[in-house]
N, C-alpha and C positions, 0 to 999 in steps of 0.2 A: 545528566552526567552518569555514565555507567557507573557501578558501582562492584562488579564482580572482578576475580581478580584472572588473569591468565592462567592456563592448566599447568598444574605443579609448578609453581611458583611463591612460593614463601615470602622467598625473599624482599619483594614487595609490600607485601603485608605487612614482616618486620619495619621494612622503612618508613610504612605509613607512623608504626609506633613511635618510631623513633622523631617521625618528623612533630609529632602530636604532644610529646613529653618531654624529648632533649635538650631542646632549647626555647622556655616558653614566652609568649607573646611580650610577658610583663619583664622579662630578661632581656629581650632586645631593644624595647619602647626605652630601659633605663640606662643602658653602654651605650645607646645612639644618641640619645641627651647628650651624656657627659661627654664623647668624642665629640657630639659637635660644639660643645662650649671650650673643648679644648683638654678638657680632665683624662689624659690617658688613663692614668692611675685609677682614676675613679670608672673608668667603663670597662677596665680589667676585673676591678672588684668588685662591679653587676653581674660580670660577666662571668663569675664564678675562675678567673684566674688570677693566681698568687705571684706578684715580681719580685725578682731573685736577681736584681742587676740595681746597681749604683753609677748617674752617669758623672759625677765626676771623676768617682775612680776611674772609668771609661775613657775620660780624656787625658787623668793625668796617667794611665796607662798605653792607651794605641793614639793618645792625639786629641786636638780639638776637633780635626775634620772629621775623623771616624766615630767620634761623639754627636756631631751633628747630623751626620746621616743616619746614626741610629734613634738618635732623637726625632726626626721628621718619619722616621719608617714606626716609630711609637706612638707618633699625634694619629696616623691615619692608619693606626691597626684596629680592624674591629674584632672586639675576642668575640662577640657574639659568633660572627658570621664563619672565625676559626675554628671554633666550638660544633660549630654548624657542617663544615668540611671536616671534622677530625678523622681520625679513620676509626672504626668502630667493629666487633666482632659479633659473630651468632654464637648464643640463640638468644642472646638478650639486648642485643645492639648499642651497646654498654661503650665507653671509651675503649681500643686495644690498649692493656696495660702495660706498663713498664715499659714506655717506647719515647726515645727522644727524634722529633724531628726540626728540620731546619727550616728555618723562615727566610732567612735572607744570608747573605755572605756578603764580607766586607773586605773589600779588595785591598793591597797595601798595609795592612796590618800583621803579617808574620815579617818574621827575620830577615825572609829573600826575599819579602817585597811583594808577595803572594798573599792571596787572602783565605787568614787562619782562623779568622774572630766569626763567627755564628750566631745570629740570633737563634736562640731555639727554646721552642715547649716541650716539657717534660710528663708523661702523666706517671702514675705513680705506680708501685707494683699491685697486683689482684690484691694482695690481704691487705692494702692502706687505701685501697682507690673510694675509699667513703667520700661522698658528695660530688665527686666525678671532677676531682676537682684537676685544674691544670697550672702546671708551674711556668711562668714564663723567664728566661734566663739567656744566660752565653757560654759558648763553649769554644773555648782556645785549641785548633788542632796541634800547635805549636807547643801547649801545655795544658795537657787536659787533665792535669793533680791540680790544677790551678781553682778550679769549682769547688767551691765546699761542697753546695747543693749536690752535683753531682756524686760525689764519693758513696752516698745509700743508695744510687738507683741501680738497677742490675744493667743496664746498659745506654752510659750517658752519650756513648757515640750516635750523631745521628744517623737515623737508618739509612741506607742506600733505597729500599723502597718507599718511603713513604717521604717523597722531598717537598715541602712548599715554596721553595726558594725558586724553585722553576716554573712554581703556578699562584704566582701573586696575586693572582686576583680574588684565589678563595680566603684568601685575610684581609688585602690592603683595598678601605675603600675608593683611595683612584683608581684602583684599574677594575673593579669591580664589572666591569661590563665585558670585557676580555671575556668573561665564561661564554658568551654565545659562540666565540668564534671556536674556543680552544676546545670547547664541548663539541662540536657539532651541530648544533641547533639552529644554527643558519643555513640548513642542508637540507631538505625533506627525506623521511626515513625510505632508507634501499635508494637511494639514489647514486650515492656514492659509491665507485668500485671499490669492493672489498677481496682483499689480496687471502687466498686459500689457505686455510688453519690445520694444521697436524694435529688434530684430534686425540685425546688421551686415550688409551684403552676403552674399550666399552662403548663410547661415545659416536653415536650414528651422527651424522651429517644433520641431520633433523632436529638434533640438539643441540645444533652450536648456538642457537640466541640463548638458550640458556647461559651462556658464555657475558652475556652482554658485554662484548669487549669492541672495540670503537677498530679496527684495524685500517682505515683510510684515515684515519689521525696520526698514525707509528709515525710513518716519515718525514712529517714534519717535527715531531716531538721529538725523535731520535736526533733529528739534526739538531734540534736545542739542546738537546743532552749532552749532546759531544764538544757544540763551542763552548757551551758554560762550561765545561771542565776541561777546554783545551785540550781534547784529543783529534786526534787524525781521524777521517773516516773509516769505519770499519764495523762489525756485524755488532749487534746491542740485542740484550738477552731481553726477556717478555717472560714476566711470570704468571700463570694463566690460572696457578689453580699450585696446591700447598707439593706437588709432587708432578708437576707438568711445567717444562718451561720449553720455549721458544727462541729460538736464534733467529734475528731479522736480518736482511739488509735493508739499513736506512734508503738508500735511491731508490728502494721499490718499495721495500714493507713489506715483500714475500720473505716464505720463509730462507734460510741458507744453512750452508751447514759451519758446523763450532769448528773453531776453532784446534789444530792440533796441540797437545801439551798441557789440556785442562787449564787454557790462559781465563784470567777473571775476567769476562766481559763487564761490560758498563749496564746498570738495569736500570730499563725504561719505571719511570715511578709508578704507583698503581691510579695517579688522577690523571696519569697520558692513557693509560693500557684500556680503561672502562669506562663507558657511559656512564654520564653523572646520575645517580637514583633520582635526584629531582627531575632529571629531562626522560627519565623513563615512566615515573608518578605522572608528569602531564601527560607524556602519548600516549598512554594507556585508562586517561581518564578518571583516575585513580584522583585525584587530587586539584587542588582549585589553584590560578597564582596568589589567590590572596591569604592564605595557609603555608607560602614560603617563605623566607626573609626576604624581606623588601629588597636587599640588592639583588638576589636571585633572583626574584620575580620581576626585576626591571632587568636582568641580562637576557632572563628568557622568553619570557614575554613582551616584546618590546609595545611602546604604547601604553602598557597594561599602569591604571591608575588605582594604587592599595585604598580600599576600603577600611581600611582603618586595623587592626589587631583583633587576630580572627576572634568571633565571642567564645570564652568561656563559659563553663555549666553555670548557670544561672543557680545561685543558693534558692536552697527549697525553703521560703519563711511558710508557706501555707501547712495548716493540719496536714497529718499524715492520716489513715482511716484501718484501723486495725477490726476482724470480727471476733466481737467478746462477749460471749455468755448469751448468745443470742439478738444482739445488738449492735450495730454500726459503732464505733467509736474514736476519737479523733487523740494524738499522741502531738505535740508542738512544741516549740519553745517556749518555758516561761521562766524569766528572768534569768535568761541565757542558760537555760539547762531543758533537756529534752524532759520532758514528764508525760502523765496521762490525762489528760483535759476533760475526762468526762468520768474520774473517782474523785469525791471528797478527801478530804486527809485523813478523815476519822478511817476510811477503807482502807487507805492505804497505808496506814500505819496497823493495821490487821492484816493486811499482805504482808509486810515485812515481816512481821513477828510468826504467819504462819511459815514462810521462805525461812525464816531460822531456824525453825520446826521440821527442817526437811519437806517442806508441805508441796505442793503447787501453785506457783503464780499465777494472775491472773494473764490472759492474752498479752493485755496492754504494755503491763509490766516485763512478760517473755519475750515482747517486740521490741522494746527499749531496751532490754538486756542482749539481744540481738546483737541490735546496733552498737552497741559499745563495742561488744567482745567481736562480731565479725560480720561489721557493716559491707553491705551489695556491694560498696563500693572500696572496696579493698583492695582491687585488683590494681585503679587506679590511683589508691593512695601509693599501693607500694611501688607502682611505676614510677610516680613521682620523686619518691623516695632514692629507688634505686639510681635517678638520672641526676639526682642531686638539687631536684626544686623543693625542698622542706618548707618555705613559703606557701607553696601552693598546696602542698600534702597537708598542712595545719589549717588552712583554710577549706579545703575540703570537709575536713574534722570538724572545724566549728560551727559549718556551714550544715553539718549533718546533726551534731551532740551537743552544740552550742558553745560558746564561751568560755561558757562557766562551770563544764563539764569536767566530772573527773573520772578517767581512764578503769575501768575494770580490767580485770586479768582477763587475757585473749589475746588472738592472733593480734586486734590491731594493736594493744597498745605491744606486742611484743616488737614488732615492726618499728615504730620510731623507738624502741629502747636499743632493741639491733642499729638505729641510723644514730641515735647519741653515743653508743658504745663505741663507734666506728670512727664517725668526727675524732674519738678521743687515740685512738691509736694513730688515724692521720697526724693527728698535731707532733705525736712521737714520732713517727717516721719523719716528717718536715723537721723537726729539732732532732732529730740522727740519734735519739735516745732509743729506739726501738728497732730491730732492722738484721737480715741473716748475718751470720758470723758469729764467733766466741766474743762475749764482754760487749755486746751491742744491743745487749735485751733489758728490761725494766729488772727490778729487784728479783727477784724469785722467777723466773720467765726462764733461764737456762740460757741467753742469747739466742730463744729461737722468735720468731717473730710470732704474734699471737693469735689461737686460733679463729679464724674468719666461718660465721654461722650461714654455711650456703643454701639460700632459696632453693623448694621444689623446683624451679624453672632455671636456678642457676645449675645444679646439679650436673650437666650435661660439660663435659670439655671446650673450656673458652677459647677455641683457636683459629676460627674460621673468620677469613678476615672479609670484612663489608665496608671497605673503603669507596672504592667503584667497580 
């Protein structure tokens, strides 16, 4: 399998992280239990999502029947595989924050008989987004003060781009299989006419794959777009890029021109507008099916039978071999804590006491102190971290310093004090005690929300969006 990535192309790369970290093996092995034992609840909360909905108030609000339907669209939601679709931004491929989108619409439920009621996930703003966590909920367009949960997000409306109500299949697993067709992946690449693109500024004809945009998909997605929302046929806007958009006509998919009067067109979502990164990862070799979620890799790969959950890094129990004083010498775990296997104690309690002396440790001991304070493997804990797998990030931990290890000053342990610090202001914002505005902040905090300690790698402006 190749393994190099296409020229100038990042993007890729990130997805592979993303695919690698975001959503890990042991998170979906344990929502796909419980959904199929029947436990929504419980493969929301494998799944690293929080419910924010009540279904009998559901029924003794819009009905038994709009109860029921939302009840049957919750036995067969997978968060994992939502989690998996979410839309996600550069340079850290992180959830997009502060974005409510829609899962499903439930007809007959507003005033006029129209449907008002919304399932939708929520994730949370950049300064509470700790553990990547997602709110699962409803949102009344009939009464949208109606939400508590709603009232702290900065915008509880769901997005006009980012709809899943139109693309079920990346949450619900019945239609799960839909991705081959709605993707393309039942096509073989360049076979399909592709209708001519208006290029941004700058942008040579040579670079439109960089675009990776699906444009033999628009006109059927556009017509989708217009009957779910009951419009008449007419031109649907394409957003190509944060300062580039496109006016289609649906019967063709080429471009057309806007509209007079600056009328608001209707916008194509971003999972009609681009190739899925999963179905880019495989043509490009880039990735295996059996390192995608089992329903992906059975939409895309048909036939294809999972191997089981890709392996994880295998814990190192053997000696590590450090060079000391002229001699080979071996550093492991004993009685769950990493030591030096080849100093007495009588030594090693004269290294400590010369280390308090401002002295020089010995190798062994500067390899072990290493490891605590800013283990090789850092990069991956803090991945972990950042995505919100703390399971796997501690187990890498003990799997490196053992057990029964305790945390030296350094980067690493600063790193899970940065992901408990953050847990604790999420839990603020989710109870509405912390959050922008006057009188919405903790004791002494001024109402402003609290400062968030941003990564060298986060540094960079979170706004480039990597949905598809």
């Amino acid at each position: 399998m190749a393994t190099h990535l296409p020229d100038d192309d990042s993007r890729l790369s990130l997805w592979l992280r993303v695919r690698r970290y975001a959503v890990p093996p042991s998170v979906i092995h344990t929502a796909t239990a419980r959904r199929s034992a029947g436990d929504w609840a419980g493969a929301c909360a494998a799944a690293g999502v929080d419910v924010d909905l009540h279904l009998p108030s559901v029924a003794r609000t819009y009905g038994r029947d709009c109860a029921a339907r939302l009840r049957a669209d919750l036995r067969h939601l997978a968060p994992d595989l939502l989690r998996w679709h979410m839309p996600r931004t550069a340079p850290d491929g992180l959830l997009r924050p502060g974005l409510t989108v829609a899962l499903a619409r439930y007809a007959g439920t507003g005033p006029d008989g129209t449907g008002s009621l919304y399932l939708v996930v929520r994730t949370p703003p950049a300064w509470a987004d700790a553990g990547q966590r997602i709110v699962l909920g409803l949102w009344d367009r009939s009464r949208p003060e109606a939400a508590p949960a709603a009232r702290n997000h900065p915008h509880p409306r769901p997005a006009r781009r980012f709809r899943l109500d139109l693309h079920r299949h990346l949450w619900d697993a019945r239609r799960a299989g839909e991705l081959r067709h709605r993707s393309g992946a039942d096509r073989p690449p360049g076979t399909a006419p592709a209708p001519a693109l208006a290029l941004p500024p700058g942008r040579s004809a040579s670079a439109a794959p960089a675009y990776r945009c699906a444009p033999d998909l628009w006109p059927d997605e556009a017509g989708l777009l217009l009957r779910a929302d009951g419009l008449e046929p007419g031109p649907v806007e394409v957003r190509l890029g944060s300062r580039h958009r496109l006016v289609i006509d649906p019967a063709t998919g080429r471009p057309a021109a806007a509209p007079a009067g600056g009328l608001r067109l209707p916008v194509l979502p971003d999972a009609a507008a681009w190739v899925p990164p999963d179905l880019e990862l495989l043509r490009a070799g880039l990735i295996g099916p059996d390192r995608l979620h089992p329903l992906v890799a059975g939409a895309l790969v048909p036939g294809h039978v999972p191997a089981g959950p890709p392996p994880g890094a295998e814990p190192d129990d053997g000696p590590r071999h450090v060079d000391c004083r002229g001699s080979r010498h071996r550093i492991g775990l004993v009685d769950g804590v990493l030591a030096a296997l080849d100093h007495g104690p009588d030594e090693l309690r004269r290294e400590e006491l010369l280390v308090a002396l401002t002295g020089t440790p010995l190798p062994c001991l500067r390899a072990i102190d290493r490891a605590h304070r800013r283990p090789e493997s850092l990069p991956g804990i803090r991945e972990r971290l950042a995505h919100g797998d703390t399971a796997g990030a501690l187990e890498a931990v003990e799997s490196l310093l053992g057990p029964g290890a305790v945390l030296r000053d350094g980067l690493l342990r600063d790193e899970l004090e940065s992901a408990a610090r953050q847990r604790i202001t999420y839990g603020l914002y989710r109870a509405g005690l912390v959050g922008p505005g006057p009188g919405r902040g903790p004791a002494g905090a001024g109402g402003e929300p609290p400062a968030r300690r941003v990564r060298p790698s986060r540094a960079r402006q979170r706004t480039s969006a990597l949905f598809y």
